[in-house]
Every structure is written in C-alpha cells, then in structure tokens.
N, CA, C and O of each residue as an XYZ file, in Angstrom:
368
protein
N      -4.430      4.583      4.923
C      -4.639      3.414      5.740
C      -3.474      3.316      6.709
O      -2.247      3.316      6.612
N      -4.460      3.223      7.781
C      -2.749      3.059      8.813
C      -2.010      1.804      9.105
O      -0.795      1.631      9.198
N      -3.390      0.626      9.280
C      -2.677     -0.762      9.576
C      -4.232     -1.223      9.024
O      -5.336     -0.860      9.428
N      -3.902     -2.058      8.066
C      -4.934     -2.986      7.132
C      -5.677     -3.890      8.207
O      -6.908     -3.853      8.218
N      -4.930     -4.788      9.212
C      -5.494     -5.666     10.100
C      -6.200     -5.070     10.908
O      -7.190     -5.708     11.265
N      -6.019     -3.660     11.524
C      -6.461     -3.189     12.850
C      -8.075     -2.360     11.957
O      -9.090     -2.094     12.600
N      -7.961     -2.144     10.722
C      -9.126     -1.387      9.927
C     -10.034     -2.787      9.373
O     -11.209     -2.824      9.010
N      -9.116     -3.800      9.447
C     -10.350     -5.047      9.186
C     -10.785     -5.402      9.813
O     -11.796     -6.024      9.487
N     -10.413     -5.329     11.281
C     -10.682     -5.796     12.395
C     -12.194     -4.645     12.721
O     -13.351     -5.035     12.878
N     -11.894     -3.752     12.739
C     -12.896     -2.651     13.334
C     -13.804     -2.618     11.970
O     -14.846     -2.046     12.291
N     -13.856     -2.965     10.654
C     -14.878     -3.044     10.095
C     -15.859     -4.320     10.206
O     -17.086     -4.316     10.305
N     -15.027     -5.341     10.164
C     -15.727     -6.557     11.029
C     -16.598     -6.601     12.368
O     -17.614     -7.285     12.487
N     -16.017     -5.712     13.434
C     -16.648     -5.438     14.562
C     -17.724     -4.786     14.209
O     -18.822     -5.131     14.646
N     -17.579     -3.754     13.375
C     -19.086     -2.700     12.876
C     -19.935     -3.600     12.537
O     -20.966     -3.929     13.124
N     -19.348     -4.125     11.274
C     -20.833     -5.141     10.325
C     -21.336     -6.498     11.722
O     -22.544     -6.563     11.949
N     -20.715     -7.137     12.263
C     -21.338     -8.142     12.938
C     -21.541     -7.913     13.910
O     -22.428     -8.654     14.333
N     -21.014     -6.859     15.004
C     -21.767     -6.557     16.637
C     -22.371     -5.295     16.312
O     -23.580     -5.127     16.476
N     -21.716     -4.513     15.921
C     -22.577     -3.080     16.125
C     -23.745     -2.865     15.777
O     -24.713     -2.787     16.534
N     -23.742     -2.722     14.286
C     -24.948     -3.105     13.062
C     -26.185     -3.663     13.441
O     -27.288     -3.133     13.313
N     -25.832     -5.169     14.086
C     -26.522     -6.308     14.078
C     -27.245     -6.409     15.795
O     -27.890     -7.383     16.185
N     -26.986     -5.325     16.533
C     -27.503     -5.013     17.937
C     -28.280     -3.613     18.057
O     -27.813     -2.726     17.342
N     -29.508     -3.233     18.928
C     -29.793     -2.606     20.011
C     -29.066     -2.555     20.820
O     -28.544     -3.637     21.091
N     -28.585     -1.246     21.710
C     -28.647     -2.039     22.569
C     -29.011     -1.099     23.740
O     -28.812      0.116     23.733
N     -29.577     -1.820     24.764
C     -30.748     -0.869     25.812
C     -29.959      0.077     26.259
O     -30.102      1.138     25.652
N     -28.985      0.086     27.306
C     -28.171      0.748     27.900
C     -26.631      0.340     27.630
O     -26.317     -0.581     26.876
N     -25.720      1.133     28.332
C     -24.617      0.934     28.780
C     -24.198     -0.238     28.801
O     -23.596     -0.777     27.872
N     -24.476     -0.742     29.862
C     -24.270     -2.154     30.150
C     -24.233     -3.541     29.512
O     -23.328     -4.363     29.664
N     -25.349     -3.693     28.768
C     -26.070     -4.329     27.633
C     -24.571     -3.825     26.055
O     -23.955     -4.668     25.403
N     -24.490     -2.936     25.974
C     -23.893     -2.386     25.015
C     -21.900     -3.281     25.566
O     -21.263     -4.089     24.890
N     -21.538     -2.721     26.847
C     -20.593     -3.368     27.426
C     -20.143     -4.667     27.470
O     -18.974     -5.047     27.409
N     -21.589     -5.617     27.628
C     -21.747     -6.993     27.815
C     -21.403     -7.726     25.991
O     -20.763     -8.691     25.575
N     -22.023     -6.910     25.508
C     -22.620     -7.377     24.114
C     -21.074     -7.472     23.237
O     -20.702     -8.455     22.597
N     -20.167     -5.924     23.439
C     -19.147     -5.289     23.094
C     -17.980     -6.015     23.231
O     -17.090     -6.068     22.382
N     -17.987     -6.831     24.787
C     -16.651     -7.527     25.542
C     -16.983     -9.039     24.540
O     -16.055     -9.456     23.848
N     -17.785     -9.483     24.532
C     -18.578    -10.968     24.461
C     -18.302    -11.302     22.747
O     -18.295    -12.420     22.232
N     -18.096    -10.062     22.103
C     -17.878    -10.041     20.450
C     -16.125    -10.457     20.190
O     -15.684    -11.299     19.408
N     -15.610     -9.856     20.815
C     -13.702    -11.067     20.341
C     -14.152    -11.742     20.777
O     -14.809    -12.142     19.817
N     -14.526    -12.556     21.825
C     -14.378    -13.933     22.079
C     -14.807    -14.311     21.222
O     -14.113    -14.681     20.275
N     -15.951    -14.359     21.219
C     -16.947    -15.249     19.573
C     -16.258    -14.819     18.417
O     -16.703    -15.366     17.408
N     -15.125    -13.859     18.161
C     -14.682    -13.902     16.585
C     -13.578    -14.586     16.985
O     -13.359    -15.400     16.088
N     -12.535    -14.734     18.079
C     -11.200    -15.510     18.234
C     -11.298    -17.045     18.537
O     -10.436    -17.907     18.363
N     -12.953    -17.202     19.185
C     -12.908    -18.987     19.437
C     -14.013    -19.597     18.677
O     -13.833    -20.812     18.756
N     -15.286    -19.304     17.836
C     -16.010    -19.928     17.744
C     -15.941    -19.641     15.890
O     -16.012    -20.453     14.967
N     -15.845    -18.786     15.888
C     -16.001    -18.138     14.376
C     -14.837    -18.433     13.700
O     -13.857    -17.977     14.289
N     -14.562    -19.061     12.624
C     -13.929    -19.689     11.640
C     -13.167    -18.124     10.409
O     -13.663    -17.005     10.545
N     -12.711    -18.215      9.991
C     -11.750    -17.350      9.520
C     -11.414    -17.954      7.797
O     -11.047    -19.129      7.810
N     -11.472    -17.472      6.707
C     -11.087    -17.692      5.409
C     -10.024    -17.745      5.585
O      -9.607    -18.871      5.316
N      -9.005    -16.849      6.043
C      -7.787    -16.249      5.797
C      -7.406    -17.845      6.566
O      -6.425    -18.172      5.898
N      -7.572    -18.664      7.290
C      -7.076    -19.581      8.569
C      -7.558    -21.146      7.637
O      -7.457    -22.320      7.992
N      -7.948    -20.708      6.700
C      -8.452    -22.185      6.053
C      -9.625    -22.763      7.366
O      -9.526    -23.513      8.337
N     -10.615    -22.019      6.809
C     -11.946    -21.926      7.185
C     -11.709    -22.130      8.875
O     -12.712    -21.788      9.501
N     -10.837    -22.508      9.540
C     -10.915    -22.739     10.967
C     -10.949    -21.231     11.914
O     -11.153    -20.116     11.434
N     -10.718    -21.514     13.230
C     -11.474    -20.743     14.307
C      -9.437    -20.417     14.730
O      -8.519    -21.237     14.738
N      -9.417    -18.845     15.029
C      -7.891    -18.834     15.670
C      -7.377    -19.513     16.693
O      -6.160    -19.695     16.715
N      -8.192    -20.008     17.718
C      -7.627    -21.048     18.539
C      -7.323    -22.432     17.796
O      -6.301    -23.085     18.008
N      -8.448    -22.844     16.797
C      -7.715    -24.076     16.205
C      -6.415    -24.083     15.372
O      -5.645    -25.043     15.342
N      -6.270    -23.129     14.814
C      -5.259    -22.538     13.853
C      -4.214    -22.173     14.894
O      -3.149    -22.047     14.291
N      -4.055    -21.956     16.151
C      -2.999    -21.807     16.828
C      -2.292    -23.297     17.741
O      -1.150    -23.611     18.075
N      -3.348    -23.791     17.860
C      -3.271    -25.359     18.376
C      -2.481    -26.092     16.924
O      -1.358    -26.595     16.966
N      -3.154    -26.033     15.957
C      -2.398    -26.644     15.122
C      -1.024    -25.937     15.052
O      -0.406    -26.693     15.802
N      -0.361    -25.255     14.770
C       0.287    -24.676     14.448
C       1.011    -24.936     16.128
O       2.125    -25.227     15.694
N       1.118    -24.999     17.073
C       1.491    -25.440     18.302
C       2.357    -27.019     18.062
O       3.504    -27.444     18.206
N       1.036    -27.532     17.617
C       1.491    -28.771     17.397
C       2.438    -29.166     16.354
O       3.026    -30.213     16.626
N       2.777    -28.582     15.147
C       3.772    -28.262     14.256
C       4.640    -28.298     14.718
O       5.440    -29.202     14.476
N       4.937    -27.137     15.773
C       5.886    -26.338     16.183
C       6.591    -27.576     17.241
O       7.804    -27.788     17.259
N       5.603    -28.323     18.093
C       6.437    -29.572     19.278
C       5.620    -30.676     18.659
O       4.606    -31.092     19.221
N       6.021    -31.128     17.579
C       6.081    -32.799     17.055
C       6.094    -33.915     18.298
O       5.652    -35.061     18.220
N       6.576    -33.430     19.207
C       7.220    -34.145     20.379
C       5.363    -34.917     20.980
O       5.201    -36.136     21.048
N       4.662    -34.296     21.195
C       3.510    -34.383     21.877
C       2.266    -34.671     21.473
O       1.158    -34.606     22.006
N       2.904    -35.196     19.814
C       1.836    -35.952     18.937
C       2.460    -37.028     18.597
O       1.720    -37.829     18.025
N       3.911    -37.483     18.767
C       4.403    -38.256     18.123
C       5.174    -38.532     16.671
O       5.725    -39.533     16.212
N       4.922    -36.950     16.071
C       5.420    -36.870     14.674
C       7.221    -36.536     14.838
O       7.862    -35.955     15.714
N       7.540    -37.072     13.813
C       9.260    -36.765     13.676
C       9.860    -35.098     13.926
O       9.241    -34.197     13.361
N      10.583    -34.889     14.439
C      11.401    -33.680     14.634
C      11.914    -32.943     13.390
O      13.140    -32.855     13.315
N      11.439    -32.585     12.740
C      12.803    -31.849     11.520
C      13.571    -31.001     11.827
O      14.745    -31.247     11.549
N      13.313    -29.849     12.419
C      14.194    -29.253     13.264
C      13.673    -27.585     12.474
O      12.948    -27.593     11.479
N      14.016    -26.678     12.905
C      14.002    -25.473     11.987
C      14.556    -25.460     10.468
O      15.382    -26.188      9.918
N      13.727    -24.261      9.947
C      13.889    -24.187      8.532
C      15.199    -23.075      8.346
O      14.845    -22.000      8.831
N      16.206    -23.021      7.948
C      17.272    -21.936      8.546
C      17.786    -21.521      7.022
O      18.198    -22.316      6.176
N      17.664    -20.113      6.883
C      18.863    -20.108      5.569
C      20.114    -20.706      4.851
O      20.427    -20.722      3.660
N      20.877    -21.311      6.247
C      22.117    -22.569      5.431
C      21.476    -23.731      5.918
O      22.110    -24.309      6.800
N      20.148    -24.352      5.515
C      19.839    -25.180      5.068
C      19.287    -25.563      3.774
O      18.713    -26.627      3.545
N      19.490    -24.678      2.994
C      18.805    -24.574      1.525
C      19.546    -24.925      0.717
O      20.588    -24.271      0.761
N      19.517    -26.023     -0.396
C      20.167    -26.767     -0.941
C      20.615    -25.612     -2.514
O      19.742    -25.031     -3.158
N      22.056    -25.528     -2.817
C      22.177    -25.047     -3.757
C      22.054    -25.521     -4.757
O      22.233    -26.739     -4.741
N      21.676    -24.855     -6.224
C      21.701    -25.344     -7.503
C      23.001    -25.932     -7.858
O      23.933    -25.326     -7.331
N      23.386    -27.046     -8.679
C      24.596    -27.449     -9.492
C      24.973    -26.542    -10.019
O      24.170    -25.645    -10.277
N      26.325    -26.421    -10.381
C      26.357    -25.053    -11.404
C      26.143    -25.578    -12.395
O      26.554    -26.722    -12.585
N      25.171    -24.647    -13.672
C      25.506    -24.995    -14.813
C      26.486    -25.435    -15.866
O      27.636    -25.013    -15.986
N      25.962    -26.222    -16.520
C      27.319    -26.636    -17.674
C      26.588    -26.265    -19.493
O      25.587    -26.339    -20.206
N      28.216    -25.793    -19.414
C      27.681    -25.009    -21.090
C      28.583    -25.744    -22.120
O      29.810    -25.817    -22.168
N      27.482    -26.346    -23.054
C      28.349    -27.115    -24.406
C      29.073    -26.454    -25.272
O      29.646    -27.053    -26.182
C-alpha cells in the first residue's frame, strides 16, 4: 500500500462513479468524471467527519479555529508548556 487515503479515495471513485455509470462517449465520461469530487467534497457526508459533508467539517473547524466571528471566547493555542504537571508523589 502506498498511501491508504489516496487508495480509499480511488476505491470510492470506482464503487460510486465508475461502477454506477455508462458512459456514451468521452465527454459524457469527462463531464460525469469532473462532477464526482464535487459531489463527494460538498454534498456527500463522510463517517470518518461525524456524518457531515468536508466543507461543513471545514467551516466548523474554521470557526473553532477564529472564535472571534461567532462570538465564542478565545483560548488561545494548545502548546506543549501548557500542560499541567502531575504533583509529585508522596510515599508513607
């Protein structure tokens, strides 16, 4: 396997455009071919995305990212010296 995403991606493309079309000519085949990401990146919903569509899952995740433009509080980045250490243990 060379890259898991790029072999899920092209087995996905097989089972739902290829499979699932005729197609007359060239063109038709071109039209049909270009027209298949769009409908899997904006309309089609995703398990892996918690059932949503990658544009919604990127909008959200937008909006995460600038709190500013929904109104939610700032926390700021998550950074390695922000991680709270354990107490040290104490031994009886």
């Amino acid at each position: 396997m060379e890259n898991g995403y790029i072999e899920s991606f092209h087995g996905k493309m097989r089972e739902e455009c290829l499979n699932e079309h005729w197609f007359v000519d060239l063109a038709d085949a071109r039209q049909r071919i270009e027209a298949w990401p769009v409908d899997y990146n904006t309309v089609r919903p995703h398990s892996a995305l918690g059932y949503q569509t990658p544009v919604e899952f990127a909008a959200r995740e937008a909006a995460l990212r600038e709190p500013e433009a929904t109104g939610a509080p700032h926390l700021g980045p998550i950074r390695a010296g922000n991680v709270v250490e354990r107490p040290p243990e104490v031994t009886l």
